[in-house]
N, C-alpha and C positions, 0 to 999 in steps of 0.2 A: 215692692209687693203691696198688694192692695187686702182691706178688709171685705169679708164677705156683707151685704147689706141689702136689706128688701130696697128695689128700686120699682116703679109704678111706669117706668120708661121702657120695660123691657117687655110687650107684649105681641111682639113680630110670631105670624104664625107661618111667615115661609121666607124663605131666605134664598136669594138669584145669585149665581157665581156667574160673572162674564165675563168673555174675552173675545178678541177681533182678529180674523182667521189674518193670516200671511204664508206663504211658502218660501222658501228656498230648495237651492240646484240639489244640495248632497242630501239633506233626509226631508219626509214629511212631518211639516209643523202645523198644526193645530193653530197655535199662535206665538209672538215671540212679545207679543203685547201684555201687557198687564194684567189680570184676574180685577172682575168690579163686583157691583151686587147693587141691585135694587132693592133692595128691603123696604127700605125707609116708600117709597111706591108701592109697595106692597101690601105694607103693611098699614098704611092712610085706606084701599081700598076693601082692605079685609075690616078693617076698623068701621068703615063703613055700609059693610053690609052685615056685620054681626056686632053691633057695639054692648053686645054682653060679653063679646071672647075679651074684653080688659080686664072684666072682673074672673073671671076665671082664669086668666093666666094671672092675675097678682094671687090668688090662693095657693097655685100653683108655687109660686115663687115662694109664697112663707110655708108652703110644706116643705118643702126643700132645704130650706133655710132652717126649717126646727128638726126635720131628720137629719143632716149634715151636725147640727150642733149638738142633740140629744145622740149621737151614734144609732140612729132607729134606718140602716144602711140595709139592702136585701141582702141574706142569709143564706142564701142559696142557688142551685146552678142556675146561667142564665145565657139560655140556647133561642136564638133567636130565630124561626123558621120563617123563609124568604122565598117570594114568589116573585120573580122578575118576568116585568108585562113588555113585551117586545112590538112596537108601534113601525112598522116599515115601506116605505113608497120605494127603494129599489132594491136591489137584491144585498147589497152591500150594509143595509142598515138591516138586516133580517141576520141577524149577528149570530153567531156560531154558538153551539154548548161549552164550547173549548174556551167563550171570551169570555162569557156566562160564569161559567167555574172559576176563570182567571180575576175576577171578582170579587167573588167570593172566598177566594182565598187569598186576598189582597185586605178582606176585612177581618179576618181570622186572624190574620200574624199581626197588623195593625193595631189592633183591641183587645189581642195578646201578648204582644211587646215581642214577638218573634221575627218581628222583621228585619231583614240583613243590617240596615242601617241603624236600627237602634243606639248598636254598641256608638254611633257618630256622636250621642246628645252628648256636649263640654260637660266638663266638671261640675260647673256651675251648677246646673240643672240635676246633678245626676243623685242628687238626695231625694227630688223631687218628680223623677219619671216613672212611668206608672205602667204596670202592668192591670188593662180593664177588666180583664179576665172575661169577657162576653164573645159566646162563641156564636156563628151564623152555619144554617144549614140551607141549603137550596131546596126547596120544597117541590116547587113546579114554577114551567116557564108557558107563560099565555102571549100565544100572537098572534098579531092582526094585523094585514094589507089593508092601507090606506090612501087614500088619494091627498093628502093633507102633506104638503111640503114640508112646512115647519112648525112647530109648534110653539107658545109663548107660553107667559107665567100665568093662564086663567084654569089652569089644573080640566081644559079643553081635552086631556089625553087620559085623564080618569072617569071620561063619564062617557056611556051610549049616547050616540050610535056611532059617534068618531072613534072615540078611545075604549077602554076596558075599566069597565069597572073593577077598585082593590078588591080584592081577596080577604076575609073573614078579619080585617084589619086590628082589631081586637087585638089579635094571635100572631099575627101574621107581619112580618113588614114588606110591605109593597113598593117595588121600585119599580118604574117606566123608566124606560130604555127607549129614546125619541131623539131626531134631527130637530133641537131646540128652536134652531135660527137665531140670527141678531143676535149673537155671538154669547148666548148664555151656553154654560157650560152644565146649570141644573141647580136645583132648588128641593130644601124640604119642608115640609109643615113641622111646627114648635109642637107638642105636646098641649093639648085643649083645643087644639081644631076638631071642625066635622070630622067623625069616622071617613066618610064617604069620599075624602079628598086627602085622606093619610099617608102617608109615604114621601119618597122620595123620587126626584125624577132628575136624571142625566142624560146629556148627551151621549152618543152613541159613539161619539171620537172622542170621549173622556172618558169610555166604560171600561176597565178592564185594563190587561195588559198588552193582548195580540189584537189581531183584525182591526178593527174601526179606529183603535186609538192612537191618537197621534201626541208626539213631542209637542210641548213640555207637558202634557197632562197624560201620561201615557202608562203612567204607573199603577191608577185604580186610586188615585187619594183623591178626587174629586166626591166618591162615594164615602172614600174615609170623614171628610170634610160637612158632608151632607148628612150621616147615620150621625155624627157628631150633634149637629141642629135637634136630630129627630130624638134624641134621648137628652136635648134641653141646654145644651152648651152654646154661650154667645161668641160671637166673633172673637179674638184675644185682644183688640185695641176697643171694643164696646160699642162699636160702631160711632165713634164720636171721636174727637181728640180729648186722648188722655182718657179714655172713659173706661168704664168701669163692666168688665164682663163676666162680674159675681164669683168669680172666683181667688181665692186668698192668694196662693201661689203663681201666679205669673203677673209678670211684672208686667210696669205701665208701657202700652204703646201710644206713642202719639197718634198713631195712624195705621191703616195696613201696609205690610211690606209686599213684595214682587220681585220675581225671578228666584236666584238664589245668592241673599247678603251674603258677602263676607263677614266672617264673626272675628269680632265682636262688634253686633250692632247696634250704638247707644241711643237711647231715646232722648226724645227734647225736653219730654217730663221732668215732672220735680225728681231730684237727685238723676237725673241721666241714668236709668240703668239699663244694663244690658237687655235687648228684649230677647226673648224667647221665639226665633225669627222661625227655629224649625218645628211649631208648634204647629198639628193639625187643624186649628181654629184658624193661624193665619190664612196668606193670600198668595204667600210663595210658591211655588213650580213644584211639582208634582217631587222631584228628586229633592227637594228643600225643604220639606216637611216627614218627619219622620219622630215624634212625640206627643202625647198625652202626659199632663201634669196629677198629682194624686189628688188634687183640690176639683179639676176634670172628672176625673173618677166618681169622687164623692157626690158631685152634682149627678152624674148621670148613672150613676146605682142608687141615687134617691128619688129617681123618676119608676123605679121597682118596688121600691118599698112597701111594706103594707100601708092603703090608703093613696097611695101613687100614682099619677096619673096611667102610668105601663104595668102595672102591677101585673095584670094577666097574663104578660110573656112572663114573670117569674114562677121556677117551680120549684117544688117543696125539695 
């Protein structure tokens, strides 16, 4: 287990999940390949077009850090209203209500611990699994034919006249639903980004659980994985080996894991301990992840708090 500690390294305001398509004969597969992330690219380019977003996400970090430690944790219900922006060049990517909802309530049971799998997390973990208690409501879905193939990580699909500007982002959490390309599977902004570029954005074969999505990401945790960014959670290995992803309870990873380990899978870290492989922050298969830790929690109910960077989606 790790201590929790203000780090000046942790200032990533979007975060890229990728993987590289393959098919097979019996089902459609998305990929049989690995989950990646460009952050570390990302976040040198955001760095260098806003080099004040350091200073304001290490603020961020020591409010978190002193709500977590003082218990100053939000106090009340926390409904999060969601507008998913639907970007489409064929008919196939202009995705149904039915995969839309299948989404949305993929994030529901997830971040409320009602998901079939839950009862899976080992022993080990099971003092420490966490029910988030944040619920999501579908608000409105905005769409727009496009001539644009693919899209990348220059957040190209949240601004006129290609994409759709977010939704009253404030209030609201905005997800684009887009054919990524180059095999990102979607990315979100950290807490202290522009308004104007907030939200989350996935692939259209990773949305949901029917239509567009395909094996192994076919489950809606790609979104779980992302809303996880967007209310301030870092990867579980810290994006580094061995590092360090501010939160107490989950153990050291050397690195991201892939597919779905067999448990018990021990790290190379000091003391080898088991890692936490089915943990939403990991980089596991969509059926391999099924967890949030309460040290998770605390982080991302102190991005509510009074004085918090999300405070406004919280209500009295």
């Amino acid at each position: 287990m790790r201590k929790i500690f203000l780090a000046t390294a942790v200032f990533a305001t979007l975060v890229s999940c990728m993987e590289e398509e393959s098919t097979t004969k019996d089902e459609q597969i998305f990929s049989t390949d690995k989950r990646g992330c460009a952050s570390h690219e990302v976040l040198q380019e955001e760095l260098k077009a806003n080099p004040g977003l350091a200073i304001t996400m290490n603020e961020i970090e020591s409010f978190t850090e002193k709500a977590i430690r003082e218990g100053r944790l939000v106090n009340g219900k926390i409904e999060i209203p969601v507008v998913v922006n639907v970007l489409y060049k064929t008919a196939a990517q202009n995705i149904s209500l039915a995969q839309i909802q299948s989404q949305i309530d993929v994030l529901n049971k997830d971040f409320n611990a009602t998901n079939s799998d839950f009862n899976q997390v080992p022993d080990l973990f099971s003092g420490v699994k966490a029910n988030v208690g944040i619920s999501f409501v579908l608000q409105n879905v905005v769409r727009k034919s496009t001539t644009t193939t693919s899209w990348s990580t220059n957040n190209a699909m949240k601004k006129a006249p290609k994409g759709i500007a977010p939704t009253t982002p404030a209030t609201v959490l905005n997800i684009w639903c887009c054919n990524m390309g180059g095999g990102i599977l979607g990315y979100a902004q950290f807490p202290g980004g522009a308004s104007s570029t907030d939200g989350v954005v996935i692939d259209d074969n990773a949305f949901g659980t029917t239509g567009t999505a395909a094996y192994p990401f076919n489950l809606g945790r790609t979104a779980t994985h992302e809303v996880g960014h967007w209310m301030n959670l870092r990867h579980i290995w810290g994006d580094a080996t061995c590092g360090n992803d501010q939160v107490g309870d989950t153990p050291l990873h050397n690195t991201a894991n892939y597919g779905a380990p067999a448990y018990p899978h021990y790290s190379t870290c000091t003391g080898t301990p088991v890692e936490m492989t089915m943990n939403y922050m990991d980089y596991t298969d969509d059926r391999a992840m099924y967890m949030f830790s309460d040290g998770q929690k605390s982080r991302m109910l102190a991005v509510f708090a009074s004085g918090g960077p999300r405070n406004s989606f919280a209500q009295p």
